[in-house]
C-alpha positions as CSV (number, residue, x, y, z in Angstrom):
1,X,125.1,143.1,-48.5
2,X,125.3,145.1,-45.1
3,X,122.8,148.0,-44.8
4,X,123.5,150.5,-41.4
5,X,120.7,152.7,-40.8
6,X,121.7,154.6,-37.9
7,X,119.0,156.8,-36.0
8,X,117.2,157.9,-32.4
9,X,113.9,155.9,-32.6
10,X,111.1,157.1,-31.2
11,X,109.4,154.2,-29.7
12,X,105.1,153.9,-28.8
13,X,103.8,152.8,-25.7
14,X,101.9,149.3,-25.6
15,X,100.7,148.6,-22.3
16,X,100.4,150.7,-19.0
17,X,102.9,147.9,-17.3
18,X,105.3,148.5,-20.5
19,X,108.6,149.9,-19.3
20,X,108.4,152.7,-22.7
21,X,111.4,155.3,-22.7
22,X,111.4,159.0,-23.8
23,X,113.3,161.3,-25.0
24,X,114.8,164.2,-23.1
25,X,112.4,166.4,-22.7
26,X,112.5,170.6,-23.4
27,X,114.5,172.9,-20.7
28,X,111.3,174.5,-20.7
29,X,109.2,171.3,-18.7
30,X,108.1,171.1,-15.5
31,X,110.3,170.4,-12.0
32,X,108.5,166.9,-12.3
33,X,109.4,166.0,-15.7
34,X,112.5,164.3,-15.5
35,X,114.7,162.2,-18.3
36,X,116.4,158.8,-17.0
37,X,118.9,157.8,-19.1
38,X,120.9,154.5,-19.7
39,X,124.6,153.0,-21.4
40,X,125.2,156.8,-22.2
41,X,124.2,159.9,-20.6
42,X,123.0,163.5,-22.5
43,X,126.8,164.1,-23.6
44,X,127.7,160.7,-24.5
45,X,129.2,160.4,-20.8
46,X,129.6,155.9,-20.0
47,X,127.2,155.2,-17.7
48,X,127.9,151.6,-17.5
49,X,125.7,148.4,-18.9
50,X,124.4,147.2,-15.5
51,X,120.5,148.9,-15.9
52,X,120.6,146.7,-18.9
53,X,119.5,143.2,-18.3
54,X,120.0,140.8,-21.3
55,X,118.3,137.4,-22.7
56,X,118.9,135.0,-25.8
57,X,117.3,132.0,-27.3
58,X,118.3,129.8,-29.7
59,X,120.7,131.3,-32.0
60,X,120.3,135.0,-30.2
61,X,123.4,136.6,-28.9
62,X,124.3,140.0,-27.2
63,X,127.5,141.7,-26.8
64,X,128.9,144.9,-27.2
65,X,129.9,147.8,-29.7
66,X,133.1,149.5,-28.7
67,X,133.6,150.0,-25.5
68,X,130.5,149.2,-25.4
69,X,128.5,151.5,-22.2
70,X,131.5,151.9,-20.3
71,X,133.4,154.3,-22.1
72,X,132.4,157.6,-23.9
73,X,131.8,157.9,-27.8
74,X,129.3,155.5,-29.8
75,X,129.4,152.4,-27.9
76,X,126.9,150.6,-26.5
77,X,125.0,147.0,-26.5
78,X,124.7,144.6,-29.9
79,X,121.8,142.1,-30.3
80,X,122.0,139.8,-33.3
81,X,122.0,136.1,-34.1
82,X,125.0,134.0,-35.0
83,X,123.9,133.0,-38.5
84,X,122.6,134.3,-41.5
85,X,119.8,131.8,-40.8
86,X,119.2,131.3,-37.5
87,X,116.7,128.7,-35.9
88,X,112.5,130.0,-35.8
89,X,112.4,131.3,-32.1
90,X,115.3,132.4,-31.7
91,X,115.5,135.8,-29.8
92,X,118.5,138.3,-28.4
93,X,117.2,141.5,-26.4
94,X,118.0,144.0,-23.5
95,X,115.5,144.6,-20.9
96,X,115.5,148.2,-19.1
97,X,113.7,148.6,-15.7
98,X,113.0,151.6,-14.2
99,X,112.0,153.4,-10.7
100,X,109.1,152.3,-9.0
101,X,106.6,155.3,-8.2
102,X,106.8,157.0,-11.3
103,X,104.6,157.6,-14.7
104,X,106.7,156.9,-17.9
105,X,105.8,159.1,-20.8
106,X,107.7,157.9,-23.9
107,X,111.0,155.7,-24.9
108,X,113.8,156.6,-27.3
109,X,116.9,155.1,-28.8
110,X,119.9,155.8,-30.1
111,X,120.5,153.1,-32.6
112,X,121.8,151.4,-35.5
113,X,120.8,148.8,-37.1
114,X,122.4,145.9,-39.7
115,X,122.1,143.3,-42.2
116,X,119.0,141.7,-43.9
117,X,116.3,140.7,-41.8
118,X,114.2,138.7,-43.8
119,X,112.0,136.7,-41.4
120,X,113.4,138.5,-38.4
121,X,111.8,141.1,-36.4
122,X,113.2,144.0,-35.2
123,X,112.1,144.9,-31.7
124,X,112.2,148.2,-30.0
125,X,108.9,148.5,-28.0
126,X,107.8,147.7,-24.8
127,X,110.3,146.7,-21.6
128,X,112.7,145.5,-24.7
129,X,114.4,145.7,-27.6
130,X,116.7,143.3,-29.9
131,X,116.0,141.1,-32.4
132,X,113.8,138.0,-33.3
133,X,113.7,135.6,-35.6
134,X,109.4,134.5,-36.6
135,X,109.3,131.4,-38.5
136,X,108.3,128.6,-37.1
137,X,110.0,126.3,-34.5
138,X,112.6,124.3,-36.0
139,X,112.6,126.2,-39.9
140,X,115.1,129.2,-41.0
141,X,114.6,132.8,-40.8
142,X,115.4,133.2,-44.6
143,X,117.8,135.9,-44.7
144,X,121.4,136.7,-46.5
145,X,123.8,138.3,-43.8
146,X,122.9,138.3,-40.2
147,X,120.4,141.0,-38.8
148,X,120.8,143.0,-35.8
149,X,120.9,146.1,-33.9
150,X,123.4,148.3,-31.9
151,X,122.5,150.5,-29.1
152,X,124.4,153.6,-27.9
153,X,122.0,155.2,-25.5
154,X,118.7,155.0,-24.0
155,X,116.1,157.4,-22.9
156,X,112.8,157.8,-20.8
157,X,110.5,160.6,-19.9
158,X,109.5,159.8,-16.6
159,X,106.5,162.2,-14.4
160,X,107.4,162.3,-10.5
161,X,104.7,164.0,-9.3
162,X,105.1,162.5,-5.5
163,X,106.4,165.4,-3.5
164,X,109.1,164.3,-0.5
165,X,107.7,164.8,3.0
166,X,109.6,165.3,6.3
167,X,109.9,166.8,9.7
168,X,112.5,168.5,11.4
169,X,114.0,167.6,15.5
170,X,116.4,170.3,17.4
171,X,114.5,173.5,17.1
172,X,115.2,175.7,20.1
173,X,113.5,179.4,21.0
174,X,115.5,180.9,22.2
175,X,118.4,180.0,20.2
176,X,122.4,180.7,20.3
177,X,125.5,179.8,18.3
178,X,125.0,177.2,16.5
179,X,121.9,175.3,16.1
180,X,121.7,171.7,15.1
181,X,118.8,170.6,13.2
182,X,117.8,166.5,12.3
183,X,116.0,166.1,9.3
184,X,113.9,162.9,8.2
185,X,112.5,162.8,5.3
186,X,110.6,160.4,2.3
187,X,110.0,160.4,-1.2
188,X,107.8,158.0,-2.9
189,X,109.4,158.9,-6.7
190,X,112.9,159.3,-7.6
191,X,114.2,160.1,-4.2
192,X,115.9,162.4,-2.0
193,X,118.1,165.1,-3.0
194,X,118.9,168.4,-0.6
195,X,117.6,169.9,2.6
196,X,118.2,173.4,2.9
197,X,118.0,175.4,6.1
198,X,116.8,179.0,5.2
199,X,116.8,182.3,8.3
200,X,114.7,185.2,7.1
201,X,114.2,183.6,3.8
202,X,118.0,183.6,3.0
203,X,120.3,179.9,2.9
204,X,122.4,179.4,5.6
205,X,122.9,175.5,5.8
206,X,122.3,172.6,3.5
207,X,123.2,169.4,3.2
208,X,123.3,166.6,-0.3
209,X,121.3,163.6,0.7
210,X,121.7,161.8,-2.8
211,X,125.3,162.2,-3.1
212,X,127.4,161.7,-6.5
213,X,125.7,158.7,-7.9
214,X,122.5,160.8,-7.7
215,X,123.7,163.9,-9.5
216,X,122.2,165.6,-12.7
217,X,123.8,165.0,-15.5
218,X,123.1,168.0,-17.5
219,X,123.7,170.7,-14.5
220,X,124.0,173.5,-17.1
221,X,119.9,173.5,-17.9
222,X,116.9,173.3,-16.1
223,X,115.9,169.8,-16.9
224,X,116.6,167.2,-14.8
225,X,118.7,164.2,-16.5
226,X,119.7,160.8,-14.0
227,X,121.2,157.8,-15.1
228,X,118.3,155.2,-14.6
229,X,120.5,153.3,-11.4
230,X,120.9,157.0,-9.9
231,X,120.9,156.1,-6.0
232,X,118.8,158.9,-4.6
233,X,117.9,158.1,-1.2
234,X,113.8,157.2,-0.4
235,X,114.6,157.5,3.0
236,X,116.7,159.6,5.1
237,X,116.6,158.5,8.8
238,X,118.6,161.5,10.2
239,X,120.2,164.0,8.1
240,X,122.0,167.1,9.9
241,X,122.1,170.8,9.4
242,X,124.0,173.2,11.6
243,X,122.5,176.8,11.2
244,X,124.7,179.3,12.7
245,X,122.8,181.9,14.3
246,X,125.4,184.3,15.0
247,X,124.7,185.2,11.0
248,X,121.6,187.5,11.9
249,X,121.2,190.0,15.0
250,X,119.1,189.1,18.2
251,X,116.1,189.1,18.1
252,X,112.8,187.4,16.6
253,X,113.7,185.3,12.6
254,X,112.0,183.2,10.7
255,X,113.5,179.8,10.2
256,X,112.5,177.4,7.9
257,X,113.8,174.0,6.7
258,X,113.0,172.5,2.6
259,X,113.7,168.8,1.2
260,X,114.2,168.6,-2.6
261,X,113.5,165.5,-4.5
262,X,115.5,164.3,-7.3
263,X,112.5,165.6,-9.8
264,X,113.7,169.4,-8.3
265,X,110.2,169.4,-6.1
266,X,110.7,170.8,-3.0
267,X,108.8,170.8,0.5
268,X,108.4,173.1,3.3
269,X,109.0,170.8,6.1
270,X,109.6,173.6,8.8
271,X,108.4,177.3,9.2
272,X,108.4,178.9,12.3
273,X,109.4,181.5,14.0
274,X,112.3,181.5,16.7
275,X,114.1,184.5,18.9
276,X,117.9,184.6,18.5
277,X,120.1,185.8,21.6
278,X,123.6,185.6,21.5
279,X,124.8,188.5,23.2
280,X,125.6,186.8,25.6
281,X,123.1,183.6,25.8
282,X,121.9,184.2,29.6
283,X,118.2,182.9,29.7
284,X,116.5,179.8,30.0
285,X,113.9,178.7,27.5
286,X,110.5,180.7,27.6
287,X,108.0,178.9,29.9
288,X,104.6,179.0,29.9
289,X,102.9,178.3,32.8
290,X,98.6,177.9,33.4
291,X,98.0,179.9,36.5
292,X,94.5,181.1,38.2
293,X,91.4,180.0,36.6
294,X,92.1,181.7,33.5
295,X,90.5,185.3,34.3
296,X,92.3,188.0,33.4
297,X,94.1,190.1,36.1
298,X,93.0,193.5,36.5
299,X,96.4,195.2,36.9
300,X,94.6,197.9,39.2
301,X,97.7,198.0,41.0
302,X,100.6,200.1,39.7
303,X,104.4,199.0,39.7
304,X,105.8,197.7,42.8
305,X,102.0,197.4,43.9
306,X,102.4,193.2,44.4
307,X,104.8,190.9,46.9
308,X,106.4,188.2,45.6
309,X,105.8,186.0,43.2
310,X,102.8,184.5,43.2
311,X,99.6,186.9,43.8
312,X,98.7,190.0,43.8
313,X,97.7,192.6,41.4
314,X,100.7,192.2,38.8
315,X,100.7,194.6,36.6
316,X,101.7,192.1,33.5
317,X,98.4,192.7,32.1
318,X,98.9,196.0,31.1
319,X,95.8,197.5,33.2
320,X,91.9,198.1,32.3
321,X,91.4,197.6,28.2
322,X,94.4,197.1,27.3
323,X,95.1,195.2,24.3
324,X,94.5,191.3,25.0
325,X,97.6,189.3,24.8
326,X,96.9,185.2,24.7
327,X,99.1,181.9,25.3
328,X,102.1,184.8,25.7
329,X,106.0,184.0,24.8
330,X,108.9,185.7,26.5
331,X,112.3,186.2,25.8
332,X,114.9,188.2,27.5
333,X,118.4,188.8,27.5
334,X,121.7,191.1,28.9
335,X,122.3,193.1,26.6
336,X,125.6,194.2,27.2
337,X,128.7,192.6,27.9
338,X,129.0,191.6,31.4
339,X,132.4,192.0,34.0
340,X,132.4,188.1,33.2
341,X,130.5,185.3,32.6
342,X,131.4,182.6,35.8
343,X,129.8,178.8,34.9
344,X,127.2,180.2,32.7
345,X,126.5,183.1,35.3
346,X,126.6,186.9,34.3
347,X,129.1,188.5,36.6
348,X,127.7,192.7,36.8
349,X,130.0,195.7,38.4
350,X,128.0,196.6,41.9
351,X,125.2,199.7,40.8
352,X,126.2,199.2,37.7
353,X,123.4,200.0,34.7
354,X,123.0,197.1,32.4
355,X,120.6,197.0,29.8
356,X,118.4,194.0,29.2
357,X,116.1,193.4,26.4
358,X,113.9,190.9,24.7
359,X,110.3,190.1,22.8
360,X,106.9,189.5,24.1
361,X,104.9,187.4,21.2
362,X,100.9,186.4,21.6
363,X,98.9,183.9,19.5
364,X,96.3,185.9,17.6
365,X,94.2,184.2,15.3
366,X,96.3,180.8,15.7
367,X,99.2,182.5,14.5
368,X,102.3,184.0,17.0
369,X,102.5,187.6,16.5
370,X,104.6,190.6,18.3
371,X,102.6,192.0,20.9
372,X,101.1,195.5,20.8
373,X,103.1,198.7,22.7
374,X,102.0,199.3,26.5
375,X,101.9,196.2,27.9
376,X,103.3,195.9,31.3
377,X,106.2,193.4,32.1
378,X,106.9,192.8,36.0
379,X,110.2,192.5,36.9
380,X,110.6,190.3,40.3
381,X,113.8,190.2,42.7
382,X,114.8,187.1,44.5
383,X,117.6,187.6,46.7
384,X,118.1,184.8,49.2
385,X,114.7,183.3,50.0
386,X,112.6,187.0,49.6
387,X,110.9,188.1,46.5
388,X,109.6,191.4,45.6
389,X,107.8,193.0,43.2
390,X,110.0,196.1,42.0
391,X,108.3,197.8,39.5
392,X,107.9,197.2,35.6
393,X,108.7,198.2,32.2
394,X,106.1,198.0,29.2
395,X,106.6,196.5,25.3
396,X,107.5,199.1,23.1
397,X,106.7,198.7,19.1
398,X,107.3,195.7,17.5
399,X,106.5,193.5,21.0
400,X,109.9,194.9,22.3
401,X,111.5,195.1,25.6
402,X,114.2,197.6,27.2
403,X,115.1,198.3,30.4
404,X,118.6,199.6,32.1
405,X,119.4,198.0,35.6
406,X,121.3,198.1,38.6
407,X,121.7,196.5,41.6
408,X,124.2,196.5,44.9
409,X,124.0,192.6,45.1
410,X,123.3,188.9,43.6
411,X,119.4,188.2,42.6
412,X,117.8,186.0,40.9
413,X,116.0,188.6,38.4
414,X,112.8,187.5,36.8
415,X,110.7,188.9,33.8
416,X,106.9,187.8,33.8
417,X,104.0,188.7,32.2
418,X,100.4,187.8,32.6
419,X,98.2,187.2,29.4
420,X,94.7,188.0,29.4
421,X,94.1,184.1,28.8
422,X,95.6,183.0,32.3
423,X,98.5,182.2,31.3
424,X,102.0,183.3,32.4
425,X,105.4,183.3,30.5
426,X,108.2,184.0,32.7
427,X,112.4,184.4,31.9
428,X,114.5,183.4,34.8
429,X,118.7,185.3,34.8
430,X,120.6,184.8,37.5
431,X,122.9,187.7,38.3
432,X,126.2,187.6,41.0
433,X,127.0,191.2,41.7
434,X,130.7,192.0,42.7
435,X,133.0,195.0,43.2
436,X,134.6,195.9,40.0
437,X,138.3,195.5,40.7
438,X,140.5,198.7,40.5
């Protein structure tokens, strides 16, 4: 007589090197805790028979139920023998490997089972289950129909507790249109799934690094669910995000770049700050330049006090006692729509009044912070092969800077301040003045 006892086994743990699978585990576990799953997924989705490996001896044989692991419903894998009696020794089991890198918690099975086993073993522990036969080499397992057991699905509670690690290439300050950002990243568990570019805290890029084959297959919950082959990426040489920066106004953001691992941890690869200036994108890069012998300046001298460039009493230290500003940043910018823009050069109306604006940042305590109100900017002319000094304007709240302009003729129009450290950070626009035409 046939007896079908049809049931999700819960299966121990032997060994630490025992491949045991688990159930899937509660919405409610960690982003770590993740359930690989093999021949059918949490919704009885066909996930294929490939994760399964089989073996046979003697009279052992495997084969399918159904449509067996490629289609949906109750299929799956058979192990059984070919007689009622079959040969001591005699063996027919599926083997079921998972990831390297992670801890496996538990095993489960959805499974039926058949027909009288006598001297045959069940087995459903360890890196295998199927069916054996225990008598001795060469006798009969005694038995009156022939044993064995069907398999529909397989589970396992795996721990990833390796984070993913990365860095991040492309970051510009200051930074216009779009900004392209390279990625590489690692993960010594599950994989690779997501890098996310966030401005101000808020998503504005992101890119899938595991693709289709590495999806969840329960999306609706929190738990993560992959098939046991799921292709998630350990390695991503050079993934791209494009972050447009025209999303956010000019001026000083935040900008910060996570990887997510197929376990749901996620990294903060990159967070920095970086100066936006798109209206229009006139400067070069912020420079900043060791000068002197790293005494401050005493900015005894008043605006316009200092020829040229390169000595004198600038005034970019904002005078006696004021507030020290080290290792400065600058950024500046036109600030209002010019006649033209010629080859990447601002084309301004003759004695026309153009505003210009921009940030002056100083490292205080090892972190980059706006610098206080007051302190003096120089602004230096350059027209042919003559500088000059002419005057200032100071940083108003917030590290600020806003000054209206105008001028009869083409300069080269520099922005520089002195830190109290010795250092200089300077911003470079080159103007060409013309007529405006009637």
């Amino acid at each position: 007589m046939m007896v079908t006892r049809r049931r999700t086994a819960a299966l121990p743990l032997t060994t630490a090197a025992a491949l045991a699978w688990a159930a899937a585990a509660p919405t409610s576990a960690p982003a770590a805790s993740v359930t690989l799953w093999a021949c059918h997924g949490p919704a009885g989705q066909a996930l294929g028979v490939p994760p399964l490996v089989a073996s046979t001896g003697g009279d052992g044989v495997i084969g399918q139920v159904g449509a067996g692991c490629a289609g949906p419903g109750d299929g799956g894998v058979r192990a059984t023998f070919t007689r009622p009696d079959p040969s001591g020794g005699s063996f027919a089991r599926w083997r079921l490997d998972v990831p390297a890198g992670v801890a496996v918690s538990g095993v489960r099975l959805a499974r039926s089972v058949f027909g009288d086993f006598g001297g045959t073993t069940l087995e459903d522990g360890g890196a295998a289950f199927g069916v054996r036969c225990e008598a001795a080499p060469d006798a009969r397992c005694a038995a009156s129909s022939v044993p064995g057991i069907d398999v529909s699905s397989v589970q396992v509670d795996v721990v990833d507790d390796a984070a993913p690690r990365g860095a991040v290439g492309g970051v510009v300050s200051p930074a216009a249109g779009k900004l392209s950002l390279s990625v590489r990243a690692t993960d010594a568990g599950l994989g690779l799934a997501r890098a996310t570019a966030l401005l101000d805290g808020a998503e504005v890029a992101s890119t899938d690094l595991g693709g289709a084959s590495c999806a969840d297959l329960s999306p609706g919950d929190a738990h993560v669910d992959l098939p046991v082959t799921a292709a998630c990426p350990v390695t991503v040489p050079d993934a791209a995000l494009s972050v447009d920066t025209t999303t956010v106004p000019d001026g000083p953001h935040r900008l910060a770049v996570v990887v997510t691992d197929a376990a749901g941890q996620a990294t903060t690869i990159l967070d920095q700050d970086v100066v936006v200036a798109n209206a229009p994108v006139l400067t070069s890069n912020t420079a900043t330049l060791a000068i002197g012998n790293g005494s401050p300046v005493s900015g005894a001298g008043g605006p316009g006090s200092s020829t040229g460039d390169g000595g004198g009493s600038g005034s970019g230290t904002g005078g006696a006692g004021a507030a020290a500003c080290a290792r400065p940043e600058l950024s500046m910018f036109l600030r209002q729509r010019p006649l033209r823009v010629s080859r990447g050069t601002a084309v301004l109306r003759r004695n026309g009044r153009y505003r210009f604006g921009g940030t002056l940042t100083c490292l205080v305590n090892r972190k980059r912070k706006p610098a206080k109100a007051g302190l003096l900017i120089d602004i230096i002319n350059k027209v042919g092969t003559h500088s000059l000094l002419k005057g200032g304007t100071a940083t108003g709240p917030g590290g600020t800077i806003s000054v209206i302009l105008a001028y009869p003729s083409s300069r080269m129009l520099t922005f520089r301040y002195r830190g109290t450290d010795g250092t200089t950070a300077r911003v470079s626009i080159k103007l060409l003045v013309r007529k405006a035409a009637r």
